[in-house]
C-alpha positions in Angstrom: 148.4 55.5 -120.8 148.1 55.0 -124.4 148.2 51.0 -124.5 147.7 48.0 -123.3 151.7 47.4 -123.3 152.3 50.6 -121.4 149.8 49.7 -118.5 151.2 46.7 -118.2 154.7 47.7 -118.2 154.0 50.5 -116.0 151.9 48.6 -113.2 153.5 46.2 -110.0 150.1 45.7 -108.2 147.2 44.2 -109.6 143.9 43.6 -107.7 141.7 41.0 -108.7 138.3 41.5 -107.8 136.7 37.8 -107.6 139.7 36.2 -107.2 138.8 32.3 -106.5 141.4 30.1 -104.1 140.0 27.6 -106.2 143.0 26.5 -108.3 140.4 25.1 -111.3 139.0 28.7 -111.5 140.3 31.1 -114.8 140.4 33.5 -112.0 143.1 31.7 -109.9 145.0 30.8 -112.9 145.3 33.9 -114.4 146.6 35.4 -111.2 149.1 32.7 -110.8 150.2 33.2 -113.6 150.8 37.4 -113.0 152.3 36.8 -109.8 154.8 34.0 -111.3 155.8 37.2 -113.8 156.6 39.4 -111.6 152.8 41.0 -110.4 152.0 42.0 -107.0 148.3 40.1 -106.9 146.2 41.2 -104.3 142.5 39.2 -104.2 139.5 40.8 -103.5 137.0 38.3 -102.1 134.4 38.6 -99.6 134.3 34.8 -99.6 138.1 34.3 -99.2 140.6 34.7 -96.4 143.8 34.2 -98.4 144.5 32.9 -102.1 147.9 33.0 -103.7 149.7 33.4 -100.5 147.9 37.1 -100.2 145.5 38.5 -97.6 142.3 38.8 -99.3 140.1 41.9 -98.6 136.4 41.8 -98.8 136.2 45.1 -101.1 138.7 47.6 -103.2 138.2 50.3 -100.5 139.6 47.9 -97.9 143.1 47.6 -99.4 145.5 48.9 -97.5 148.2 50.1 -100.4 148.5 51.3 -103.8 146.6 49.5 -106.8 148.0 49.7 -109.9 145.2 48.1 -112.4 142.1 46.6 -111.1 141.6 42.8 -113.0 137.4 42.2 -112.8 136.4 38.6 -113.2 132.7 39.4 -112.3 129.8 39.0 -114.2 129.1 41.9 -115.9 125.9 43.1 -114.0 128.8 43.2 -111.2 130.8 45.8 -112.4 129.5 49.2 -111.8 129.7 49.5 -107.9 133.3 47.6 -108.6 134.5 51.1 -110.9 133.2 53.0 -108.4 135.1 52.0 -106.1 138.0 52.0 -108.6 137.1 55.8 -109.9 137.1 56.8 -105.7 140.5 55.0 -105.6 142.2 56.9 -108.8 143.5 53.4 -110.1 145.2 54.2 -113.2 143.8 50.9 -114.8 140.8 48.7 -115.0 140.5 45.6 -116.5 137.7 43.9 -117.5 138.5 39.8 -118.0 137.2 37.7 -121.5 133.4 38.3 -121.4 132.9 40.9 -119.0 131.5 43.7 -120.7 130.0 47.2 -119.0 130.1 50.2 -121.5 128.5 52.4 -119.4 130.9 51.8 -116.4 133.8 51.9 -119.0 132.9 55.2 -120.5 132.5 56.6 -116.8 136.2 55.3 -115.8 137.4 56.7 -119.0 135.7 60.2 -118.0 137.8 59.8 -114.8 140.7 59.6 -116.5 141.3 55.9 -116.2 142.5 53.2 -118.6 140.0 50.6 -119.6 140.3 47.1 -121.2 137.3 45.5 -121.6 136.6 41.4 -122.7 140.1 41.0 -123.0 142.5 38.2 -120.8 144.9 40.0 -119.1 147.4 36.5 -119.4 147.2 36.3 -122.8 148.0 40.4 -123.6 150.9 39.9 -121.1 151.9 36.8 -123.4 152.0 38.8 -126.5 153.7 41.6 -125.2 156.5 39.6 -123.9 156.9 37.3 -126.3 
């Protein structure tokens, strides 16, 4: 993966990690929005049972199929055990939502082989790639 265009263009499922079925929440929003283009969105919740229509499992490890990129909208001190998981998985991508920022985490993914976004809005890349 050499871009952010690529990974998108390449990926069907997308796992968001602190996925809200609150429809006010970025987090839902952004989904809803992935989903309506096309996305497979599967939420990762401990504190949901379904959002978006989708199951929602408690932790990456518990999905049952394969992820393509994995969307984080955690707070930053969140993210390490969540590219862990990711890393154990061999999800080609990891995206870390508009203020979420781990470099140590990053660099470790990117070790593993594994593209990284970080502090970027997965809706609005998706918007400037198609136009």
């Amino acid at each position: 993966m050499d871009s952010i265009a690529d990974l998108l263009k390449k990926s069907k499922t997308i796992a968001v990690v602190g996925l809200s079925d609150n429809p006010l929440r970025a987090s839902h929003g952004v989904s809803a929005y992935m989903q309506s283009h096309g996305y497979r969105i599967i939420p990762v919740n401990p504190n949901c049972d379904f959002v978006l229509g989708e199951k929602s499992y408690p932790s990456l490890l518990e999905v049952p199929e394969k992820i393509d990129i994995v969307n984080i909208f955690r707070r930053s001190e969140f993210v390490p055990p969540i590219v862990e998981q990711a890393i154990q998985l061999k999800v080609p991508g990891i995206w870390m939502q508009e203020g979420v920022v781990h470099e140590p985490s990053a660099q470790k993914a990117r070790q593993s082989g594994i593209f990284v976004v970080m502090d970027e809005c997965i809706l609005k890349e998706h918007r400037k790639i198609s136009g």
